[in-house]
DOZATOR-464838 format. One record per residue: x, y, z of N, C-alpha, C, O, CB in turn; residue in one letter; residue number from 1. Coordinates in steps of 0.02 Angstrom, whole numbers, plus 32768, in hexadecimal, padded with zeros to 4 digits. Glycine has a CB too. Example, Ala and Ser with C-alpha at 12.3 -4.5 7.8 and 13.67 -1.06 7.14 Angstrom:
<nodes>
NODE   n_x   n_y   n_z  ca_x  ca_y  ca_z   c_x   c_y   c_z   o_x   o_y   o_z  cb_x  cb_y  cb_z  res    n
NODE  8294  7EE4  8186  8267  7F1F  8186  8294  7F5B  8186  82C8  7F5A  81A7  8235  7F20  81C4    A    1
NODE  8282  7F90  8162  82AC  7FCB  8165  8285  8002  818A  829E  8039  8192  82C0  7FE2  811E    S    2
</nodes>
This chain:
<nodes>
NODE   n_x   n_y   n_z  ca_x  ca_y  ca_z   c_x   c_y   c_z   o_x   o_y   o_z  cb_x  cb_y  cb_z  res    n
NODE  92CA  30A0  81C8  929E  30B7  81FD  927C  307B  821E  9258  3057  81FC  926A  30EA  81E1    X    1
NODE  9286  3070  8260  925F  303C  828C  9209  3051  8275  91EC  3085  8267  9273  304A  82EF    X    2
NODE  91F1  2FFE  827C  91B0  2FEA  8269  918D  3003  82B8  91A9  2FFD  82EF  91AB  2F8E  824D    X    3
NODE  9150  301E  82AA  9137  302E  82E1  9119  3005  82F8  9126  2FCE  82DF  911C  3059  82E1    X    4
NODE  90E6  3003  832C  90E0  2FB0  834A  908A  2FBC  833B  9065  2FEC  8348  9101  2F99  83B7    X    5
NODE  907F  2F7A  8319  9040  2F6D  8300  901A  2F6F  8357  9001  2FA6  8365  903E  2F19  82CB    X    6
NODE  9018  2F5A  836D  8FEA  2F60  83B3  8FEF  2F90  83DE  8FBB  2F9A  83FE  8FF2  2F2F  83DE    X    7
NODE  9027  2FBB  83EF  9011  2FFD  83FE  8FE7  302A  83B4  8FCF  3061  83C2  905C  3025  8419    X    8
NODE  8FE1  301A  8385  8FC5  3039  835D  8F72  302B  833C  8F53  3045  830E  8FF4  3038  8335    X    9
NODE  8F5D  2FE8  8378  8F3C  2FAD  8368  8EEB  2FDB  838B  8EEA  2FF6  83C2  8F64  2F55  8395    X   10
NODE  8EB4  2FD9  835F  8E82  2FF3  838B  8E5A  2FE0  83DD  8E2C  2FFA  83FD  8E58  2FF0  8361    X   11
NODE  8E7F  2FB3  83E6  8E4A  2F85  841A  8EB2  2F6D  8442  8EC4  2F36  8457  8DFB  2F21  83DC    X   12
NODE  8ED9  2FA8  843F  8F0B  2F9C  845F  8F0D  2F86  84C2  8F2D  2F66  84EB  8F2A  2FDA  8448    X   13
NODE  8EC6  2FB9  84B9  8EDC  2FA8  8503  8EA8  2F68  8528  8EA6  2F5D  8564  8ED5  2FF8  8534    X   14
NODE  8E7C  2F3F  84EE  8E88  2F04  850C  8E99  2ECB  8506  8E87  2E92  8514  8E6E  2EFB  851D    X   15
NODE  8ECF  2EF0  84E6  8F13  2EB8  84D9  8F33  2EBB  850E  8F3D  2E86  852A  8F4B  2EC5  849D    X   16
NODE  8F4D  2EF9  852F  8F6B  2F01  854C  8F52  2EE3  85A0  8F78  2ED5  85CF  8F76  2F3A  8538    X   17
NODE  8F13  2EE1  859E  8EEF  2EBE  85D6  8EF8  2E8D  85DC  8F0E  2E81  8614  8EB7  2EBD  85DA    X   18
NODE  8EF0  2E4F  85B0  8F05  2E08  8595  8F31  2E0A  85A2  8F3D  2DE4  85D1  8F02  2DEF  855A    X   19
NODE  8F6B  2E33  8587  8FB3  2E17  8590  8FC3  2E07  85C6  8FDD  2DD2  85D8  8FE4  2E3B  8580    X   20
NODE  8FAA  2E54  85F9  8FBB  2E53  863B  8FA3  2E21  8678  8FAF  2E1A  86B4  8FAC  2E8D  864B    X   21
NODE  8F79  2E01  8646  8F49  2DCA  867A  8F6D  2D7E  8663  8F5C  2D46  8676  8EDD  2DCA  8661    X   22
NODE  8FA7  2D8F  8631  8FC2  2D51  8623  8FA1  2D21  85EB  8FAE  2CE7  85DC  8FC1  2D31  865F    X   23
NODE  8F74  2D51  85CF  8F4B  2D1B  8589  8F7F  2D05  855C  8FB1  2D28  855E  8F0F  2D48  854F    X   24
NODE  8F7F  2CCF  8532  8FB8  2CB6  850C  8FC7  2CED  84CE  8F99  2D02  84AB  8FA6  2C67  84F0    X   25
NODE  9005  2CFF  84C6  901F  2D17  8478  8FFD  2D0B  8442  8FEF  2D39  841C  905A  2CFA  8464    X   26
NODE  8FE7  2CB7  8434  8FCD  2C9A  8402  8F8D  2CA7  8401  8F73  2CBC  83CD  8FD8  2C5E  8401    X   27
NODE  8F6A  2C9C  8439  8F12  2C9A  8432  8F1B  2D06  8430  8EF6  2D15  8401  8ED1  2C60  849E    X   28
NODE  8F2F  2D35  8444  8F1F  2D5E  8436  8F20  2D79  83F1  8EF8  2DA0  83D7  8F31  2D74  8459    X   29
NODE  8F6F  2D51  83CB  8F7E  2D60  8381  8F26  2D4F  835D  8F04  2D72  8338  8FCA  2D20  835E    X   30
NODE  8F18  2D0F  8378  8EEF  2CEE  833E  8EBA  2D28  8333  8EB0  2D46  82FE  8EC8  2C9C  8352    X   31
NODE  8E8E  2D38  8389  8E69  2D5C  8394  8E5F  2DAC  836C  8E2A  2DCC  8368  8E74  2D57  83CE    X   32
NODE  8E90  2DBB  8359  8EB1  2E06  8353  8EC6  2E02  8305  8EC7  2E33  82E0  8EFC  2E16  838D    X   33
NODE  8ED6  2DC4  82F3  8EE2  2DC1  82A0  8F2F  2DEC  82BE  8F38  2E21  829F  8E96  2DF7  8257    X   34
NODE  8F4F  2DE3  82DD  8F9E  2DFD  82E2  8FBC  2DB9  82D0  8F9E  2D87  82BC  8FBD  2E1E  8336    X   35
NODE  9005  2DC3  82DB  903C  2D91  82D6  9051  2D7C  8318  9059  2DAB  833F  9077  2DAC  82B0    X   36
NODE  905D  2D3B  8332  907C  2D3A  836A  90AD  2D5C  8383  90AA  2D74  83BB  9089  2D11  836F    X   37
NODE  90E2  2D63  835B  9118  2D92  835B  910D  2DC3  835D  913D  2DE6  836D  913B  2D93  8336    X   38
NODE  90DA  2DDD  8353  90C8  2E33  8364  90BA  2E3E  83BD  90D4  2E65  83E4  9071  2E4E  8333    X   39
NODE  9075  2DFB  83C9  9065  2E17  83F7  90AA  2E05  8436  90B6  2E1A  846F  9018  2E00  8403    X   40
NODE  90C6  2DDB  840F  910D  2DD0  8460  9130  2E09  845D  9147  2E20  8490  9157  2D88  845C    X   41
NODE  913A  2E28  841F  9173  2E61  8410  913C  2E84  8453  914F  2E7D  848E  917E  2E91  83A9    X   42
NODE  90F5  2EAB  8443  90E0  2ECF  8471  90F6  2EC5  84B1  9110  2EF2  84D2  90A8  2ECE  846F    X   43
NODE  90ED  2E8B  84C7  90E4  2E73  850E  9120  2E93  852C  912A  2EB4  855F  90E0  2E20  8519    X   44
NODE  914C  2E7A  84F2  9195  2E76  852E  91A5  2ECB  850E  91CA  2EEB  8534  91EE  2E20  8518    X   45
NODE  9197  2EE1  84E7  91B1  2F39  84E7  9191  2F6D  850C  91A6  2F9A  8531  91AC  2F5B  84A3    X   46
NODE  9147  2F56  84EF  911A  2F95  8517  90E3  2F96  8545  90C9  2FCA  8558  90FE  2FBC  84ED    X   47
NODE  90CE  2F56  8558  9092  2F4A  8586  90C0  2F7B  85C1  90FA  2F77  85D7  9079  2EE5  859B    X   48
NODE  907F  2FAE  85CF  90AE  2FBE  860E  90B0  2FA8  8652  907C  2F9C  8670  90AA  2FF7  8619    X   49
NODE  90F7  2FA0  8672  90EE  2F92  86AB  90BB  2F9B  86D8  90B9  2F66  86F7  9112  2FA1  86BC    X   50
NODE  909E  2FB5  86E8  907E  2FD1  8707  9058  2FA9  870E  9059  2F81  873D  9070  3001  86FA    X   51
NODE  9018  2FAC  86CA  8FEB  2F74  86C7  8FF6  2F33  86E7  8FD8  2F1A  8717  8FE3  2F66  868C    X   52
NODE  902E  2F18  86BE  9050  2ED9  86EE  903F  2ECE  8733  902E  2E9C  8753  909A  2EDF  86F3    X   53
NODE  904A  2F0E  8744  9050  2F0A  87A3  9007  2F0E  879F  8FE8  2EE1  87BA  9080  2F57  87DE    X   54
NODE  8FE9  2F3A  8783  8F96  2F4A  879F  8F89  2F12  87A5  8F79  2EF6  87D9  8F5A  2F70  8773    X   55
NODE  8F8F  2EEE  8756  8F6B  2EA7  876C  8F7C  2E7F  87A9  8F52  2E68  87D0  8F74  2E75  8739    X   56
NODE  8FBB  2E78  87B0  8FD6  2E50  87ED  8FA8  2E66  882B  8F83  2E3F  884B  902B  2E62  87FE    X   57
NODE  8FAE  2EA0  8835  8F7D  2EBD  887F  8F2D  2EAB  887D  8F05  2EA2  88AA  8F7E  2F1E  8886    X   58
NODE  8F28  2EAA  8840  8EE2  2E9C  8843  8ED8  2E5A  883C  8E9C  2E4A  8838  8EBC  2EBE  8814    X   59
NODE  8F09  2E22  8837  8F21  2DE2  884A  8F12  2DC9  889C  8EE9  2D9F  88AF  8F6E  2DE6  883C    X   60
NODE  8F3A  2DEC  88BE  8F53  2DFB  88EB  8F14  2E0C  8929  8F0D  2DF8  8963  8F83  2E2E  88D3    X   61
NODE  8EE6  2E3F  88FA  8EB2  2E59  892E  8E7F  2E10  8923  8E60  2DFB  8953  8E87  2EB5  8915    X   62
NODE  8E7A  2DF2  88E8  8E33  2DC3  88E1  8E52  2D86  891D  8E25  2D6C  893F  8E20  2D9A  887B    X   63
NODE  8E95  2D70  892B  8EAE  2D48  893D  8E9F  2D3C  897D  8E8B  2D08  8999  8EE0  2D4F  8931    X   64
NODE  8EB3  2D9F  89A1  8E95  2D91  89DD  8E50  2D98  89DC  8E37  2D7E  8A0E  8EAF  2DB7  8A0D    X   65
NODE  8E1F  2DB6  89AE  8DE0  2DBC  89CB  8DD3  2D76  89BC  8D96  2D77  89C4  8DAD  2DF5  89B1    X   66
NODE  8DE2  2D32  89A9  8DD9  2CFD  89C0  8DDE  2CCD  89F7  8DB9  2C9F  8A08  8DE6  2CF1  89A8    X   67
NODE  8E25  2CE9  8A16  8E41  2CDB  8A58  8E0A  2CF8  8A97  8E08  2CE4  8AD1  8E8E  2D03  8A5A    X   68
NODE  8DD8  2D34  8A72  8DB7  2D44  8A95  8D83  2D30  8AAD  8D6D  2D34  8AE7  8DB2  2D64  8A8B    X   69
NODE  8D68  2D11  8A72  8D30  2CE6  8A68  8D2E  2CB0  8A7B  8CFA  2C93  8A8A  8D1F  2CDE  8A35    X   70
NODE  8D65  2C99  8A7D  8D6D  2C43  8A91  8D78  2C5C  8AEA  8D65  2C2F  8B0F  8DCA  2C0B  8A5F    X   71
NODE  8D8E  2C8D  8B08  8DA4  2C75  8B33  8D46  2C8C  8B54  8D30  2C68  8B80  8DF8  2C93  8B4F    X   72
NODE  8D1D  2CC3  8B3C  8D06  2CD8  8B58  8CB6  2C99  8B55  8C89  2C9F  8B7E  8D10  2D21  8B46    X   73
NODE  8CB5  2C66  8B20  8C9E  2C1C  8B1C  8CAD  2BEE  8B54  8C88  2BC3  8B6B  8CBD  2BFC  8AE2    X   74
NODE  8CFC  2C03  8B6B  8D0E  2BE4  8B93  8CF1  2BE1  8BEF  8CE3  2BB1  8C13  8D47  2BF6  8B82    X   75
NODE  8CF2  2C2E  8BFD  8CC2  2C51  8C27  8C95  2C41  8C34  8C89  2C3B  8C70  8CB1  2C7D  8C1D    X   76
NODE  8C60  2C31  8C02  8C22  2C2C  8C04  8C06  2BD4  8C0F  8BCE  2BBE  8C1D  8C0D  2C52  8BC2    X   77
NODE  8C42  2BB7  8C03  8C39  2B72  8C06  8C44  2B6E  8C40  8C13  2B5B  8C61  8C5D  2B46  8BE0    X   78
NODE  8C6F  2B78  8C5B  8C7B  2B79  8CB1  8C45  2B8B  8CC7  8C20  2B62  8CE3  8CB1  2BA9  8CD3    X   79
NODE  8C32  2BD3  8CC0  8C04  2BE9  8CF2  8BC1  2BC2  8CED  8B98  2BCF  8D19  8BF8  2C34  8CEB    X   80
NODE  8BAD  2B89  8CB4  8B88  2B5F  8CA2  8B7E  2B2A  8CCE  8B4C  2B17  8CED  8B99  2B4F  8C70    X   81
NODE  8BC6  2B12  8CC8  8BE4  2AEC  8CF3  8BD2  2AE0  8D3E  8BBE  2AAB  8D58  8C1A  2AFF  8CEE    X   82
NODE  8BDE  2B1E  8D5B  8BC6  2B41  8DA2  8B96  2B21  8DBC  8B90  2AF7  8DE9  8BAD  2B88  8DA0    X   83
NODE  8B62  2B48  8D87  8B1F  2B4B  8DA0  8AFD  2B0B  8D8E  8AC1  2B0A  8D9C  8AFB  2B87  8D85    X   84
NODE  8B18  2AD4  8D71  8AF8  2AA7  8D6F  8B21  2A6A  8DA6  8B04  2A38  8DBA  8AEE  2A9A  8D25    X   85
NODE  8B53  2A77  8DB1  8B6C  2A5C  8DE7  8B41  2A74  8E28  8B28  2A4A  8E4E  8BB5  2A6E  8DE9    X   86
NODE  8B3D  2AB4  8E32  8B14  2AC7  8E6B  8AB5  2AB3  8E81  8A92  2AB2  8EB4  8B1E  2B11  8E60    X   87
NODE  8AAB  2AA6  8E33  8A46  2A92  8E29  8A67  2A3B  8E42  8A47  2A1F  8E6F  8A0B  2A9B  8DA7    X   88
NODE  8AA3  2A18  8E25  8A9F  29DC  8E28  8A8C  29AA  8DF1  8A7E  296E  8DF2  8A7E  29D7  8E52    X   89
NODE  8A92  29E7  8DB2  8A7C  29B2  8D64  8ACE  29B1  8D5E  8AF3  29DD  8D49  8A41  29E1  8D08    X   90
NODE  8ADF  2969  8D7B  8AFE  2943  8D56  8B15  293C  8D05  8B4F  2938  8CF1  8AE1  291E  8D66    X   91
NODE  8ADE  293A  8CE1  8AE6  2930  8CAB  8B11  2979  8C7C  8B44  298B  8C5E  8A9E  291B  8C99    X   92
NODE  8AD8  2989  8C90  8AEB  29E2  8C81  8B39  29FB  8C97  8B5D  2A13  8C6C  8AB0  2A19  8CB8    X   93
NODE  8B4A  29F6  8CCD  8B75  29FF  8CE6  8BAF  29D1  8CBE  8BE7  29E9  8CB5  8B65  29F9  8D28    X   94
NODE  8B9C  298D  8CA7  8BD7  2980  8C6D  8BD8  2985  8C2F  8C06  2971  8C0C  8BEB  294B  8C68    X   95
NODE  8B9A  29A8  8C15  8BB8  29D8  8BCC  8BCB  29F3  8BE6  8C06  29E8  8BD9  8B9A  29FF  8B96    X   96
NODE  8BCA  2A20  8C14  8BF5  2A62  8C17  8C3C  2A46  8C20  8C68  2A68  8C05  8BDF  2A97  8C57    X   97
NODE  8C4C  2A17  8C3E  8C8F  2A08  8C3F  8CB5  2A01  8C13  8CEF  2A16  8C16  8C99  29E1  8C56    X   98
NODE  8C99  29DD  8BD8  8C9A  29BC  8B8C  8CA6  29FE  8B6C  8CD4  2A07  8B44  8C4D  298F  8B6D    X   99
NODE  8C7D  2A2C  8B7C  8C75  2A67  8B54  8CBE  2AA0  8B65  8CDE  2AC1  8B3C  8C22  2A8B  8B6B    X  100
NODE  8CC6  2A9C  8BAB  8D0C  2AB9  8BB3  8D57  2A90  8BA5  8D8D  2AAC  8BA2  8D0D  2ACD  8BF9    X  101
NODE  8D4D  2A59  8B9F  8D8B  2A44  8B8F  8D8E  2A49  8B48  8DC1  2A61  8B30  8D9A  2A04  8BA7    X  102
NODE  8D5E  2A36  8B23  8D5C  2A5F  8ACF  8D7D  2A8E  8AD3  8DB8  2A8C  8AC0  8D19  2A7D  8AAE    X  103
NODE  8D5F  2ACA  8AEF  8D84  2B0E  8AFB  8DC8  2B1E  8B0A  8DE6  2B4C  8AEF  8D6B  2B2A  8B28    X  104
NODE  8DE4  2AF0  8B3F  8E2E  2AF9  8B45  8E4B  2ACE  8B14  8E84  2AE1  8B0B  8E4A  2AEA  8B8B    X  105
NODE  8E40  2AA6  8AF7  8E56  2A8E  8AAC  8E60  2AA9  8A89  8E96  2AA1  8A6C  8E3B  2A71  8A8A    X  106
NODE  8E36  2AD7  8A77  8E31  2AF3  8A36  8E57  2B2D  8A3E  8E70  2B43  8A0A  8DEB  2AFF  8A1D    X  107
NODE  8E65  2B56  8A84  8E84  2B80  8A8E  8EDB  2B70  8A8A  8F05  2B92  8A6E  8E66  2B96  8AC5    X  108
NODE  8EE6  2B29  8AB5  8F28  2B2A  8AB1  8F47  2B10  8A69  8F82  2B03  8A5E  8F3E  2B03  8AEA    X  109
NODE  8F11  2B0C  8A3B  8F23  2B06  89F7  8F3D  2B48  89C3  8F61  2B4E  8992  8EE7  2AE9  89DD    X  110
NODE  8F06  2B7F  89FB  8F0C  2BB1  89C5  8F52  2BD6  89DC  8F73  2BF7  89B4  8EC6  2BE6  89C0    X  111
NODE  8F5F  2BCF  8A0D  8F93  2BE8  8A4D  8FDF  2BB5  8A27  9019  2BC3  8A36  8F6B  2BC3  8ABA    X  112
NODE  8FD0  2B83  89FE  9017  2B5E  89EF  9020  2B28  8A27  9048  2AFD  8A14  905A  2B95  89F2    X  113
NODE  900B  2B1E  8A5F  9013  2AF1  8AA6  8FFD  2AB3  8A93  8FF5  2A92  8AC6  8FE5  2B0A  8AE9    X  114
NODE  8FF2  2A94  8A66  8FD9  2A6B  8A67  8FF3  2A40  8A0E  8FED  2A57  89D5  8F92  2A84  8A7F    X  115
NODE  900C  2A01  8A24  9036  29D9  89EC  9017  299A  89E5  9016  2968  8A08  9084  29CD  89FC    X  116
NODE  8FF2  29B2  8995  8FCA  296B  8987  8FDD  294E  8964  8FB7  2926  8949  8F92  2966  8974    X  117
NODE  9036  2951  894D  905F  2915  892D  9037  28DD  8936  9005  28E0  895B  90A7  2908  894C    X  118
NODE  9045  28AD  891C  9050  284F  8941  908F  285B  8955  90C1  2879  893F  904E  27F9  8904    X  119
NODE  9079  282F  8993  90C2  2823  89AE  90E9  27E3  8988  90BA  27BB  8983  90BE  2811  8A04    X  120
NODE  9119  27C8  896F  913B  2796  893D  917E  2780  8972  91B1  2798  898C  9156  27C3  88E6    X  121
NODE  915C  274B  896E  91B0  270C  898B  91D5  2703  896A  91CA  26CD  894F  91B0  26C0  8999    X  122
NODE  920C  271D  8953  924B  2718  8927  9272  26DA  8928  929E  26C0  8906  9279  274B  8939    X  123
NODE  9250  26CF  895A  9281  267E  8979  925C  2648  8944  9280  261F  8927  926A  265D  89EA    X  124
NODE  920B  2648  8936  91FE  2634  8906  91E1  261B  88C9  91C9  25E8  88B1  9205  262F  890E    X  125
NODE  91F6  266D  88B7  91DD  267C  8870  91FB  264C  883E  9232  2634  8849  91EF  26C6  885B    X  126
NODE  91D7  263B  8804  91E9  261E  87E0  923C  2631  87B1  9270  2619  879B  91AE  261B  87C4    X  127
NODE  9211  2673  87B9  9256  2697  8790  928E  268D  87B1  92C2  266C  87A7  9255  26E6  8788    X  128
NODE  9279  26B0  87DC  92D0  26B8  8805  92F9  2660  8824  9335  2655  8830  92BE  26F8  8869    X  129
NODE  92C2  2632  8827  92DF  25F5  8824  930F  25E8  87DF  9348  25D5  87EE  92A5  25C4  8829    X  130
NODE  9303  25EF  878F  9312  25E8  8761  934A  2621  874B  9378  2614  8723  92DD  25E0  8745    X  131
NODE  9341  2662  876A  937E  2676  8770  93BD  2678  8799  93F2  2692  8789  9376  2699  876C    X  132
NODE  93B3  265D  87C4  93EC  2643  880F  93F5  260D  87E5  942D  25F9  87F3  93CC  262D  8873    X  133
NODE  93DA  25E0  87AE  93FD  2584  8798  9432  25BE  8767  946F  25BA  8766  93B1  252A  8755    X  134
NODE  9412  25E7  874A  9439  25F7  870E  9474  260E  871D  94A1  2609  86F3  941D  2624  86E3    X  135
NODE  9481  262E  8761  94AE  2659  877F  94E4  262E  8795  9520  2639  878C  9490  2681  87B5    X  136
NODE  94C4  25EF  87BA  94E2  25C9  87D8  950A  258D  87BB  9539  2570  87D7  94BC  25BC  87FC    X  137
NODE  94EF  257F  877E  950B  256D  873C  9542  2594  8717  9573  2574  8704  94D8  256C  8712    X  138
NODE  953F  25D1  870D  9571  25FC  86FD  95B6  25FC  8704  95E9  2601  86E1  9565  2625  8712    X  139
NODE  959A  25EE  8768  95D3  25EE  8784  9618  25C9  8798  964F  25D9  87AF  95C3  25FA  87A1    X  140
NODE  95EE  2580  877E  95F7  2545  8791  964A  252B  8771  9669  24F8  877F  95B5  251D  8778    X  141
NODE  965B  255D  8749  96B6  2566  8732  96CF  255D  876E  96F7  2534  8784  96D9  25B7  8710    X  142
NODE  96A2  25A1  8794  96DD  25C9  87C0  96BE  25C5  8803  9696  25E7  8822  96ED  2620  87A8    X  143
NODE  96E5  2587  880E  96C9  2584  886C  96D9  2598  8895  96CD  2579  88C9  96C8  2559  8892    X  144
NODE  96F8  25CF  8899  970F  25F6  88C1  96D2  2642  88BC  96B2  265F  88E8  9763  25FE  88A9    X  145
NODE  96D4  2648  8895  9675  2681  886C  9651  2659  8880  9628  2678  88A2  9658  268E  8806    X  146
NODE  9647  262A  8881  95FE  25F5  887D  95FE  25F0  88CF  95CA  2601  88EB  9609  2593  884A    X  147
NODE  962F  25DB  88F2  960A  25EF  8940  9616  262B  8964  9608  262D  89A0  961E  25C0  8975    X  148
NODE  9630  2661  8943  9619  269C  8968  95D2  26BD  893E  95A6  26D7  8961  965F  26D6  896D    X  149
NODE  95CC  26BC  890A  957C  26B6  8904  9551  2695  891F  952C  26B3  8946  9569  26A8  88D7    X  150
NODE  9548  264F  8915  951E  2630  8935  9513  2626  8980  94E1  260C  899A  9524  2604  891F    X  151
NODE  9553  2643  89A4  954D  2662  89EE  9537  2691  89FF  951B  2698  8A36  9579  266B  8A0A    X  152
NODE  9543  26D1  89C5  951D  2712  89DF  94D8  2708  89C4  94B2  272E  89E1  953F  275C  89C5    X  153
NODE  94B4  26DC  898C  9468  26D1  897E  945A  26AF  89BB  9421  26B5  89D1  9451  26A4  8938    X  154
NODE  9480  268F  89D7  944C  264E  8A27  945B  268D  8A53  9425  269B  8A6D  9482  25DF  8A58    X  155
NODE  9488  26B8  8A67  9464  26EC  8A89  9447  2722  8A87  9432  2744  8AB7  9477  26F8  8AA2    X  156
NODE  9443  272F  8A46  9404  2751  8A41  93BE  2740  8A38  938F  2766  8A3E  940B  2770  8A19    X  157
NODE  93BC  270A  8A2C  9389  26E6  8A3B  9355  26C5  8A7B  931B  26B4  8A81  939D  26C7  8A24    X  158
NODE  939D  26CA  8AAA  9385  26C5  8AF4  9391  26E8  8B12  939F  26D3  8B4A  9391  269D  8B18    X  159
NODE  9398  273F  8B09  938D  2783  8B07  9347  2774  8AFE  931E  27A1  8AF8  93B4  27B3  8AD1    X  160
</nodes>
């Protein structure tokens, strides 16, 4: 006879099931709960119900935009800041507010994904990739016939 599942049978199941759905770790809930890790993944992946899953997602989803809301409606208000101190003639004033809206579209085209704060990296020359083009180029150095159609397609991709 199959073992019945310790966490649907667990008193405080359903806020496990909250955790789960919010993505809390397997491990920190085992410790919490005096369960087994292996129990609470068995739960996750058999019986958390879908559903929840999604609730949480929407309610993901709703805080996300009521931030989008907030930022944009910060955004509004900096302008209209903006305005009116452009219109009195405080200068000064008039460039926080500027300071203060470009914050705002920052932070928005961050939350929006628009915005890539990689470093940008010169491949041309990195240390690494210098020390791996010797190693490559060494490799090749049997076969010179390999060795300059590599080292022709690295010089144009390079001045690509």
């Amino acid at each position: 006879m199959p073992r019945s599942c310790l966490i649907c049978q667990h008193p405080d199941r359903e806020s496990i099931d909250k955790a789960l759905a919010r993505q809390a770790s397997n491990r920190e809930l085992a410790r919490i709960y005096s369960l087994s890790e292996a129990s609470v993944r068995r739960h996750r992946s058999n019986h958390l119900p879908a559903r929840m899953v999604m609730a949480e997602k929407a309610a993901e989803l709703v805080e996300a935009d009521n931030l989008l809301d907030q930022v944009g409606d910060l955004q509004r208000r900096a302008l209209g800041i903006l305005d009116r101190a452009e219109e009195a003639g405080e200068l000064k004033t008039a460039l926080s507010a500027i300071r203060e809206a470009r914050g705002n579209l920052e932070l928005l085209a961050k939350l929006l994904g628009e915005l890539d704060e990689r470093p940008v990296m010169n491949l041309n020359i990195s240390p690494e990739w210098l020390q791996l083009r010797a190693v490559i180029v060494g490799a090749l150095e049997p076969h010179p016939e390999a060795l300059g159609a590599v080292v022709g397609a690295l010089e144009a991709a390079e001045d690509g």
